[in-house]
N, C-alpha and C positions, 0 to 999 in steps of 0.2 A: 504494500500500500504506500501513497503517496505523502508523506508526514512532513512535507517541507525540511527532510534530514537527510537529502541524497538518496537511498538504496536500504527499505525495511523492509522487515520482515514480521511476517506474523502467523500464529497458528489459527489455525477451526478443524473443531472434531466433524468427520464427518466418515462416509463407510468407503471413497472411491471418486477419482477426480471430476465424477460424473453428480456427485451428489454438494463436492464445496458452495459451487453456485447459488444453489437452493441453500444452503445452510449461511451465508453469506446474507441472502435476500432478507432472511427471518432476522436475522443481527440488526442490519441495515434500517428495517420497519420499526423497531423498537428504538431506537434512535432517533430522541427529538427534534433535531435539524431534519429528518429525512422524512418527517412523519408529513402523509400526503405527498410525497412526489412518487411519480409515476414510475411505476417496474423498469422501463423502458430509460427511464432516465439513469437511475442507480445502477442498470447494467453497462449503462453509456459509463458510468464513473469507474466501475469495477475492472473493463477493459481497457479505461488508459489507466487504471493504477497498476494493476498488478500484472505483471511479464510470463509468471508462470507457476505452477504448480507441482512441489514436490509431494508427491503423498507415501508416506512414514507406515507402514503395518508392523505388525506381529509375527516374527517368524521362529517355528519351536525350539530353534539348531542357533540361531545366530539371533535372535532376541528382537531389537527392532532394523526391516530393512527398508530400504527403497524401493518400492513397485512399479511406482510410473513417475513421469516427468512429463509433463505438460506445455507448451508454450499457452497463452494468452492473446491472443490476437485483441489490437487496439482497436476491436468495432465489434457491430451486436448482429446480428444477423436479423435483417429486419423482417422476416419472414415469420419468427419464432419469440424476439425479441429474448433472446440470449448470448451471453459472450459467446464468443466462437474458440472451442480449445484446438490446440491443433499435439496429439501424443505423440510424443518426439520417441520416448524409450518406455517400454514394461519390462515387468519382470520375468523371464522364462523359466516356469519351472521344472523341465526337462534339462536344461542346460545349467541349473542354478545359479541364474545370473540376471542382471540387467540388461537387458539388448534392446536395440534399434531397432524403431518401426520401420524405418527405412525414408521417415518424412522427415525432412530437413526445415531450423524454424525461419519464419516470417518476418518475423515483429521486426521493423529497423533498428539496427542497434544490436541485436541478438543474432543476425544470421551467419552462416559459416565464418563469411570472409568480416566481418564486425568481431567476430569474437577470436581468428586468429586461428580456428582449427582447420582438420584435415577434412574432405567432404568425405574420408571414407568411415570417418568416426559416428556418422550418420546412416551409414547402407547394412543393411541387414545381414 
């Protein structure tokens, strides 16, 4: 999120990078600057604050891991009127690992050549 501090960080409990939004939305409504703005708007805030989503689970062997890694895209999809995630990596539990969806991210400022990596660090 955007805190006028550069680059923060914050948690929400939630089951799956598919459920932070919605759990997000609920925080958001209860907060009395937000109270009466439109869904469509707070998702318009959500997707320039936040870059991307790391989601943290339970794992029985190695305790808490990484599962997926999310980008953020800085717009709402006006069809749905939700951020748009784009899943960069999950976790493969065949290979016990975090691997590549083979999507590479978007967001300016975040993409290969922005952040200095290999593009094969992104291929499946």
């Amino acid at each position: 999120a955007s805190t006028g501090h550069g680059h923060s960080i914050f948690t929400i409990h939630a089951t799956n990078t598919e459920t932070v939004w919605s759990r997000f939305l609920m925080i958001a409504r209860a907060h009395e600057s937000a109270r009466g703005l439109p869904d469509y708007k707070i998702a318009e805030g959500f997707a320039d604050a936040v870059c991307a989503i790391v989601f943290i689970a339970r794992h029985p062997i190695y305790g808490q891991i990484i599962t997926d890694i999310a980008e953020v895209n800085p717009f709402v999809d006006p069809e749905v009127g939700l951020p748009v995630r784009n899943t960069l990596f999950q976790y493969d539990r065949a290979q016990d690992r975090l691997a590549p969806t083979g999507r590479k991210p978007e967001r300016e400022g975040y993409r290969i050549q922005d952040l200095g990596l290999p593009a094969e660090f992104f291929e499946e």
